[in-house]
SEKE-530949 format. One line per field, with one value per atom (N, C-alpha, C): residue number from 1; residue in three letters; chain; x, z, y. Coordinates in pm, whole numbers. Atoms other than C-alpha are relative to their C-alpha. Layout:
vexvo <- c(NUM:...)
fido <- c(ALA:...)
fivo <- c(A:...)
c1 <- c(X:...)
c3 <- c(Z:...)
c2 <- c(Y:...)
***
This chain:
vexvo <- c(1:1:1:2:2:2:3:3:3:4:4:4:5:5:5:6:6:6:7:7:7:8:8:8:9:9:9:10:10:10:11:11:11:12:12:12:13:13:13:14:14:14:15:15:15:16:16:16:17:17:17:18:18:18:19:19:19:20:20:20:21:21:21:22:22:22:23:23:23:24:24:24:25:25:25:26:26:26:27:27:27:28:28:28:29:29:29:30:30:30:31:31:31:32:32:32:33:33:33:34:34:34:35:35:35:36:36:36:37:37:37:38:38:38:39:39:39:40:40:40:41:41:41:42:42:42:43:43:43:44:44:44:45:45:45:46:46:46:47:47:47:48:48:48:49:49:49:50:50:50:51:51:51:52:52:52:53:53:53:54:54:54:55:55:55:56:56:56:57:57:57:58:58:58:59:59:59:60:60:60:61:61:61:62:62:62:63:63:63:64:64:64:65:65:65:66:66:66:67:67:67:68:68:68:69:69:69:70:70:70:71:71:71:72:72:72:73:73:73:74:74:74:75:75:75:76:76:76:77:77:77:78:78:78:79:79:79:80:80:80:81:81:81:82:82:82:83:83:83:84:84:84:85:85:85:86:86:86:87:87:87:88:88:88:89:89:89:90:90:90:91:91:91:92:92:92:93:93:93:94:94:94:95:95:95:96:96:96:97:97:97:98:98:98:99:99:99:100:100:100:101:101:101:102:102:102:103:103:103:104:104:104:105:105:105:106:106:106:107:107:107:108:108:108:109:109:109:110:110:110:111:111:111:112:112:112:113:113:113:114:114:114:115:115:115:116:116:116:117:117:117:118:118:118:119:119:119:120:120:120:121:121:121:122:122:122:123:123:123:124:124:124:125:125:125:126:126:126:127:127:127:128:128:128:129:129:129:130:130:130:131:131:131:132:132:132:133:133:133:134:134:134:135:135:135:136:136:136:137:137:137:138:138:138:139:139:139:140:140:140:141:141:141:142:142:142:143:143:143:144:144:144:145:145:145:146:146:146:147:147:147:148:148:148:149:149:149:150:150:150:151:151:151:152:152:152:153:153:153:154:154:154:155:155:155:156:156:156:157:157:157:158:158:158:159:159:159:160:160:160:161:161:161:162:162:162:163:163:163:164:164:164:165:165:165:166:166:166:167:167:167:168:168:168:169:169:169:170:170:170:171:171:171:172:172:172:173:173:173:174:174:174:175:175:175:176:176:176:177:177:177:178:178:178:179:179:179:180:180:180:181:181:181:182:182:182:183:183:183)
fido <- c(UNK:UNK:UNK:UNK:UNK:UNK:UNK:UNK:UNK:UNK:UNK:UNK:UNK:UNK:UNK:UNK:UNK:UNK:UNK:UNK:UNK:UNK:UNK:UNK:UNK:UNK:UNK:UNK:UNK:UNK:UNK:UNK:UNK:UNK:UNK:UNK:UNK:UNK:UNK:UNK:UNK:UNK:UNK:UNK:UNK:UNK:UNK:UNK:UNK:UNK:UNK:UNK:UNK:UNK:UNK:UNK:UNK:UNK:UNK:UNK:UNK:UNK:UNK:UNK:UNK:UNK:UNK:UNK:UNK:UNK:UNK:UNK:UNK:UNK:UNK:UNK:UNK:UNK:UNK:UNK:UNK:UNK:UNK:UNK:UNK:UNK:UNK:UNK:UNK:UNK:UNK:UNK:UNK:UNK:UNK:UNK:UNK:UNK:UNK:UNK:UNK:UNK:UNK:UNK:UNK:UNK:UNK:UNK:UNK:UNK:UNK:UNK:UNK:UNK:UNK:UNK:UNK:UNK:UNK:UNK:UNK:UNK:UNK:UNK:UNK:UNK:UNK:UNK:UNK:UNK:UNK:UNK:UNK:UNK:UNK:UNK:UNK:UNK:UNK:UNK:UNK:UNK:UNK:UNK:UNK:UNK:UNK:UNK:UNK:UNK:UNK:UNK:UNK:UNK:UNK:UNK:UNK:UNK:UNK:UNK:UNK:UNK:UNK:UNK:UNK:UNK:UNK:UNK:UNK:UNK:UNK:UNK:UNK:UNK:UNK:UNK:UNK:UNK:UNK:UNK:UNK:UNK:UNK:UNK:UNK:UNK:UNK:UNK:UNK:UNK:UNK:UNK:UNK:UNK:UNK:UNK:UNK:UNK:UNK:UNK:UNK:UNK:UNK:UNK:UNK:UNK:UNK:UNK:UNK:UNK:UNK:UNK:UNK:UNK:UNK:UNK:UNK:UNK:UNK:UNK:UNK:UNK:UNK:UNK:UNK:UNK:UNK:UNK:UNK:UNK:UNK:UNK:UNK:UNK:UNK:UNK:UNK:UNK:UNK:UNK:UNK:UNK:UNK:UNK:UNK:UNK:UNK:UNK:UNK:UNK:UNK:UNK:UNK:UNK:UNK:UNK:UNK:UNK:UNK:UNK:UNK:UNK:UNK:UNK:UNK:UNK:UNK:UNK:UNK:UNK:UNK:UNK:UNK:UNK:UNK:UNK:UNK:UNK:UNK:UNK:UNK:UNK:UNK:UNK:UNK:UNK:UNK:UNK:UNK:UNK:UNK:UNK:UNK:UNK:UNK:UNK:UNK:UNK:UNK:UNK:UNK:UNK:UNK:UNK:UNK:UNK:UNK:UNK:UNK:UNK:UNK:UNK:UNK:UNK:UNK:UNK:UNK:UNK:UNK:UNK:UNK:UNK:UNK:UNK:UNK:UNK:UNK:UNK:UNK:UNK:UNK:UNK:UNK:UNK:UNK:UNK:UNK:UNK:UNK:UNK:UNK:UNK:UNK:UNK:UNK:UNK:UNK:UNK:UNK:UNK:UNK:UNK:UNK:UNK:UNK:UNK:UNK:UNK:UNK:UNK:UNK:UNK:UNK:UNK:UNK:UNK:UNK:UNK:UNK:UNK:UNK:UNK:UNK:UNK:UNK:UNK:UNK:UNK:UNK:UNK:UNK:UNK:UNK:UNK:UNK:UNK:UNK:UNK:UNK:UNK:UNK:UNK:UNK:UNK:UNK:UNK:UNK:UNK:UNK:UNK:UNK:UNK:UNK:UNK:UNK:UNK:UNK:UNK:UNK:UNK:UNK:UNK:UNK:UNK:UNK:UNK:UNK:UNK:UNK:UNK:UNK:UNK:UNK:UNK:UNK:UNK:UNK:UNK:UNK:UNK:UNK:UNK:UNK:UNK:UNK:UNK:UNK:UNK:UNK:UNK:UNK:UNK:UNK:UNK:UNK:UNK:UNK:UNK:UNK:UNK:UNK:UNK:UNK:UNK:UNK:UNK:UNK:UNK:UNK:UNK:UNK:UNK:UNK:UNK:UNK:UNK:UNK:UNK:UNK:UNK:UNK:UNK:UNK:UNK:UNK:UNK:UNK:UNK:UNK:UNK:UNK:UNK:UNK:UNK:UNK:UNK:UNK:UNK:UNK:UNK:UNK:UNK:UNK:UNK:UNK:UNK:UNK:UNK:UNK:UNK:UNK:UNK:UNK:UNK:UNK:UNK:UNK:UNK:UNK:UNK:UNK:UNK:UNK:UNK:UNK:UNK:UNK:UNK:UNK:UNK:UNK:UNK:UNK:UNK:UNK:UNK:UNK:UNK:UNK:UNK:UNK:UNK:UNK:UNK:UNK:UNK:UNK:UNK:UNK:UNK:UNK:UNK:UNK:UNK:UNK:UNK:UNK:UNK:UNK)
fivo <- c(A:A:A:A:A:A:A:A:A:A:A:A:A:A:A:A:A:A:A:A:A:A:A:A:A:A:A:A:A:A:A:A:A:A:A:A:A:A:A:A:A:A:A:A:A:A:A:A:A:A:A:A:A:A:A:A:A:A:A:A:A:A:A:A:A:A:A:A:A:A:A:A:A:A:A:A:A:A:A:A:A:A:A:A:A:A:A:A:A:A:A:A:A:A:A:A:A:A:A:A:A:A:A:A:A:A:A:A:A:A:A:A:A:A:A:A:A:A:A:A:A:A:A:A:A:A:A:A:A:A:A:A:A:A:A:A:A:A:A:A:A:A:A:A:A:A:A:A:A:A:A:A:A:A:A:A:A:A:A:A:A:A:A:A:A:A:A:A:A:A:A:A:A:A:A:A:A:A:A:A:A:A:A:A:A:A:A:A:A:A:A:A:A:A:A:A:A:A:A:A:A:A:A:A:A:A:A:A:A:A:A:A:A:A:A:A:A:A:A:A:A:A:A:A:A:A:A:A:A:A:A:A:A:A:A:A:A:A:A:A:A:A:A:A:A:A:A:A:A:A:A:A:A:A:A:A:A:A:A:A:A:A:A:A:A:A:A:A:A:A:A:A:A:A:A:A:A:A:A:A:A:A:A:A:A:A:A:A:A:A:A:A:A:A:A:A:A:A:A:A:A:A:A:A:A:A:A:A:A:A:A:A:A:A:A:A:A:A:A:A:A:A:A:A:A:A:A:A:A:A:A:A:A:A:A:A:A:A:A:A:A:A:A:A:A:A:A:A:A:A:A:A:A:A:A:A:A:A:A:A:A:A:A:A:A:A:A:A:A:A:A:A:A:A:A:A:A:A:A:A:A:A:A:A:A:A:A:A:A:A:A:A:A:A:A:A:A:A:A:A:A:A:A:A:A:A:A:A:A:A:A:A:A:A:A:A:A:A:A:A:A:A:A:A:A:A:A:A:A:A:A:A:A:A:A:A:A:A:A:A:A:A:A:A:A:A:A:A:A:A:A:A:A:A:A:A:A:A:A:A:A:A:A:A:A:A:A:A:A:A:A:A:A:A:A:A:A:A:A:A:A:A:A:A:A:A:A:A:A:A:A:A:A:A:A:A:A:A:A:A:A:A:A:A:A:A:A:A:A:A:A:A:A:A:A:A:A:A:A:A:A:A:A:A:A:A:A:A:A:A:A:A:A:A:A:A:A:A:A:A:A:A:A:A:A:A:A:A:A)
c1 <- c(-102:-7085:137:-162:-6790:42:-8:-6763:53:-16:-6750:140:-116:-6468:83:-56:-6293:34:-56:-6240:60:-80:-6156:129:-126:-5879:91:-65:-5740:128:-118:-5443:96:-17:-5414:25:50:-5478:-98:181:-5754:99:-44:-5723:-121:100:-5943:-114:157:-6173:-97:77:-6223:-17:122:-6331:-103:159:-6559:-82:116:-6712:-98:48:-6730:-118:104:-6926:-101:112:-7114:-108:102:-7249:-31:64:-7307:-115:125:-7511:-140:57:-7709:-54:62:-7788:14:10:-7854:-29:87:-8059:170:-120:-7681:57:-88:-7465:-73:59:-7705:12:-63:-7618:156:-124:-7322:107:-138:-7030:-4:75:-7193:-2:32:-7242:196:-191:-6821:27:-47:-6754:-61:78:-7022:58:-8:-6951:199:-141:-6560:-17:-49:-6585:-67:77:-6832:118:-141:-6514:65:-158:-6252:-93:-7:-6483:-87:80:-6584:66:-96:-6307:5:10:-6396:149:-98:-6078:31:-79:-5885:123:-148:-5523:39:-3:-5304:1:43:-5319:-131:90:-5656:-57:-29:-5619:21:-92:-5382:-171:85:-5663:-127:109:-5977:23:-20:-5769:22:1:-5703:-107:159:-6085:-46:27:-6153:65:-81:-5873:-85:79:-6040:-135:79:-6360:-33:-10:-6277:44:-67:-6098:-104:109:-6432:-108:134:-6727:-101:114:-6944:48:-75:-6753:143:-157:-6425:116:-74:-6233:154:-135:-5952:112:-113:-5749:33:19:-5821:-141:175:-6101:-77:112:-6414:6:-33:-6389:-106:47:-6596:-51:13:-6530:57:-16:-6515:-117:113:-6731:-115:62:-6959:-150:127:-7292:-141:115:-7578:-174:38:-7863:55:-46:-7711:-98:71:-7806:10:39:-7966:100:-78:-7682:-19:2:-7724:116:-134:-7413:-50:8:-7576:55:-17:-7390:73:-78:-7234:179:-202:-6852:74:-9:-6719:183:-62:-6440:55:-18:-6242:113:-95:-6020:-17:-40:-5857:-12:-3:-5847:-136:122:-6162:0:41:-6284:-43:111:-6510:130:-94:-6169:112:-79:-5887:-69:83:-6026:-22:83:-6020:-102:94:-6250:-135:137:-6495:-51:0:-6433:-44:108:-6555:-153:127:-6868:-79:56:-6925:-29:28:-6861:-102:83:-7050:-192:131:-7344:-28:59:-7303:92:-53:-7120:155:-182:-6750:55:-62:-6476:183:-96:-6182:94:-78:-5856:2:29:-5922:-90:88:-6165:-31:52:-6311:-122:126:-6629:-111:101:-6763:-44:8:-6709:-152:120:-7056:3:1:-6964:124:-144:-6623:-23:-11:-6641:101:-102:-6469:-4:7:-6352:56:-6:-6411:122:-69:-6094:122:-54:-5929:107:-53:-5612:-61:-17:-5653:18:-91:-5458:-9:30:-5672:47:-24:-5598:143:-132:-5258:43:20:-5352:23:6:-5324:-84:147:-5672:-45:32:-5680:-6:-29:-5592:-152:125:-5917:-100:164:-6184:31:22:-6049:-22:80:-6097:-108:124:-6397:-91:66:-6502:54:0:-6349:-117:108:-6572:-165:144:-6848:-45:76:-6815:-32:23:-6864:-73:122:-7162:-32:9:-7063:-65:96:-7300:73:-100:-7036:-43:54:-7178:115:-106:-6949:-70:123:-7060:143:-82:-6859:-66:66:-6843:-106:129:-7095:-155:76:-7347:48:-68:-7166:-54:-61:-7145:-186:171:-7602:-35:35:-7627:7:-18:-7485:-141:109:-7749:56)
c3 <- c(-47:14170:1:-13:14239:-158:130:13846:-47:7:13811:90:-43:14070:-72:54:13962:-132:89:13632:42:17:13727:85:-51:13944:-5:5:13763:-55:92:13610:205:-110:14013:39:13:13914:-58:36:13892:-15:39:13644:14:7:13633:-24:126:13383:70:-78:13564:196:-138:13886:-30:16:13716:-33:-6:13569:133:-121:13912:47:-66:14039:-79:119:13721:10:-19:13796:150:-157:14189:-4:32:14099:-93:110:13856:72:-65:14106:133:-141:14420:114:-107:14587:58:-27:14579:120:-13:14694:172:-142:15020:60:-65:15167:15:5:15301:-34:-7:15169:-74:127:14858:46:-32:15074:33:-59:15205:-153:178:14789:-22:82:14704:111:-79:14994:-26:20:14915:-134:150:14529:90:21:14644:74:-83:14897:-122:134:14588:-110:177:14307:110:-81:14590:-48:47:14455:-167:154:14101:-104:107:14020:72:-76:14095:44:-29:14242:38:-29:14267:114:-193:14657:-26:-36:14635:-144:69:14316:59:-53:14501:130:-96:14802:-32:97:14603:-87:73:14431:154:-153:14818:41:-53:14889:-111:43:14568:-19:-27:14610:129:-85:14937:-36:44:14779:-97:116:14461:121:-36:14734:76:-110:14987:-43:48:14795:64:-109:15105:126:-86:15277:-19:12:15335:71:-47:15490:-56:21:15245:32:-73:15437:129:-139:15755:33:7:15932:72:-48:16047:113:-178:16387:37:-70:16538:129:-172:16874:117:-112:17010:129:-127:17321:-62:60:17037:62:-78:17218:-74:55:17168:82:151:17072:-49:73:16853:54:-13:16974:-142:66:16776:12:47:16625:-14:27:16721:-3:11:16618:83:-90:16750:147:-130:17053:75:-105:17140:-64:49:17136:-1:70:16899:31:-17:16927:-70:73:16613:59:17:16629:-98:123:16421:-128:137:16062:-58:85:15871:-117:176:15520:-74:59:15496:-40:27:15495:86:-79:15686:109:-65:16026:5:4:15959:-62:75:15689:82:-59:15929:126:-82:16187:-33:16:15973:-25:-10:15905:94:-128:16267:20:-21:16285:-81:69:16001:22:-65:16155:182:-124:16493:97:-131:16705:13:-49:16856:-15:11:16804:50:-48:17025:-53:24:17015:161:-104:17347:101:-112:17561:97:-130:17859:-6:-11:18029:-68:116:17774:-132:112:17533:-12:-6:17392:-120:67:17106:-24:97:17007:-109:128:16675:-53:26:16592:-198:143:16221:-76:61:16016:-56:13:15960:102:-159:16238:-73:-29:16245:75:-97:16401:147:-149:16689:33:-57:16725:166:-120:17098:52:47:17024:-22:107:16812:82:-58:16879:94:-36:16920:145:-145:17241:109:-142:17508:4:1:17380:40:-25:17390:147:-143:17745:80:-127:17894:-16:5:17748:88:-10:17865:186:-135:18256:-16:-31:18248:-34:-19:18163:112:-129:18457:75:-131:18678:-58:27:18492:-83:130:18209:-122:69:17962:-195:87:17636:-104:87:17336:-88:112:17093:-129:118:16753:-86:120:16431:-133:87:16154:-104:114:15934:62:-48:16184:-10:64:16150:-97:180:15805:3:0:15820:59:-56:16071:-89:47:15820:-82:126:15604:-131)
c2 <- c(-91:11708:-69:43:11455:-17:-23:11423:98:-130:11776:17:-10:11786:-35:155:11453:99:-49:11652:91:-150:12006:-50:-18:11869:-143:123:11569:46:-44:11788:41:-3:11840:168:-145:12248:28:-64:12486:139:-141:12751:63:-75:13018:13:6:12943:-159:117:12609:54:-47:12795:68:-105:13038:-150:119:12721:-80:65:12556:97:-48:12867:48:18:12878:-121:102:12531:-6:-51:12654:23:-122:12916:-70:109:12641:-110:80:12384:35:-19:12530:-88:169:12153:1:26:12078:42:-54:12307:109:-34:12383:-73:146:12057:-10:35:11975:-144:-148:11957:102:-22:12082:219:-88:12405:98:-23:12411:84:-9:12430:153:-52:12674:161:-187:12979:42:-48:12919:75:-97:13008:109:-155:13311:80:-62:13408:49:32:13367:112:-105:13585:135:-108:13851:118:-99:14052:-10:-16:13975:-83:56:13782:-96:99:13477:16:2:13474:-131:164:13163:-67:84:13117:-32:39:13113:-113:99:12835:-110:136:12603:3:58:12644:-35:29:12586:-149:132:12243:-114:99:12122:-70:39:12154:-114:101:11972:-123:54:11730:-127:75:11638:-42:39:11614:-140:167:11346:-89:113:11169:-42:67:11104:57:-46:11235:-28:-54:11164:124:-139:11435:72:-52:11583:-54:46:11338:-14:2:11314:-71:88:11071:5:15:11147:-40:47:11042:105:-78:11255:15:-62:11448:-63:75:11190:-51:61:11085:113:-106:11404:24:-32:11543:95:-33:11679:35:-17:11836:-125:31:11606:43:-16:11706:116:-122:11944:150:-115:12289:118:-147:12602:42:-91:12814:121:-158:13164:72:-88:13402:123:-157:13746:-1:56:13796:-110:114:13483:8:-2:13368:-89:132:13100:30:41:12980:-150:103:12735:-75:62:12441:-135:123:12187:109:-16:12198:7:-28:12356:-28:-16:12272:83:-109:12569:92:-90:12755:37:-75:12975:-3:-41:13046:152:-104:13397:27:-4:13330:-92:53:13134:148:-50:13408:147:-107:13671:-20:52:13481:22:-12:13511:126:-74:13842:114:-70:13955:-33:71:13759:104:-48:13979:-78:73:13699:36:-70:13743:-143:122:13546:-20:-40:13459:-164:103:13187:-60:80:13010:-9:-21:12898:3:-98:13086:-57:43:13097:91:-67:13342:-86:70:13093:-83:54:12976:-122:198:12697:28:74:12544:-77:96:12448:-124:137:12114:6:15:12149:-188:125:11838:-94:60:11708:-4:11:11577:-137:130:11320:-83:124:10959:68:-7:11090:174:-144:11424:24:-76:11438:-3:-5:11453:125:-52:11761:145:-145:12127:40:-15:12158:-104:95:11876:89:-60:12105:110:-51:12315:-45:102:12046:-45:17:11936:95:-149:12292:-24:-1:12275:-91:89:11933:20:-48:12083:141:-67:12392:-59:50:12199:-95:106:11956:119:-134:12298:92:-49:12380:97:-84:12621:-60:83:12558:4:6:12540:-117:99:12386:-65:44:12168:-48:40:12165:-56:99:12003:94:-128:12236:-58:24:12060:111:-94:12240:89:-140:12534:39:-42:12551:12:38:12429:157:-89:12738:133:-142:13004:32:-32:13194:-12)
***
């Protein structure tokens, strides 16, 4: 797969014909592209040809994702480093959408957050911009500055990490689970 990137975005654009290819060789090795990040790549093209065509926003954002990809081909770090040392739930809990109420921050790979946030809702779950005590996971998206608690997204994960000292039960996941949880 990084090969396959590494070419389509050494001109540092993706034309058309080199995204249908990309989701030509999706659709072709599935082992892949079910794993993450392999999985980030594979549900964006299906986003981008849902409408049957390409447009150049969604070009330039499709050369970002692979951009970040040639540059850390064990993930999507890109030059930042991996949301890490967050208050990340361990053990990772079961991902049920029906019903519950997600809640994104930081910077996603899988995409826009409205594009994670219809995921949710097309799955059944709700999805708001800050967290409460309805809130049932905060997703931590995988690319985080050094100096995440610095970051937009800081003032989120410390509510979070206050309603949980007072017993709200508020899971924190990291979108790689995320992304594992979708169908």
């Amino acid at each position: 797969m990084v090969g396959l990137v590494r070419g389509v975005i050494a001109d540092d654009v993706v034309s058309s014909d080199e995204a249908e290819h990309l989701s030509e060789w999706a659709r072709e090795n599935p082992d892949i592209v079910t794993r993450y990040p392999g999985n980030v790549l594979s549900r964006r093209l299906e986003r981008i040809f849902m409408d049957g065509r390409v447009d150049r926003r969604e070009r330039r954002r499709l050369a970002a994702l692979l951009s970040q990809l040639a540059d850390n081909p064990a993930g999507l770090g890109g030059g930042f480093q991996l949301a890490t040392d967050l208050p990340i739930t361990r053990p990772e809990p079961e991902v049920i959408f029906e019903g519950q109420t997600f809640v994104f921050a930081g910077e996603i790979a899988y995409g826009p957050t409205h594009a994670c946030e219809r995921e949710v809702h097309d799955l059944g779950g709700v999805c708001e911009r800050l967290v409460n005590r309805r809130t049932d996971y905060l997703v931590i998206g995988s690319l985080a500055a050094y100096d995440w608690c610095q970051s937009d997204f800081a003032s989120l994960v410390d509510e979070v990490v206050q309603y949980r000292a007072r017993g709200v039960p508020i899971a924190v996941i990291n979108e790689e689970h995320w992304t594992a949880a979708l169908p």
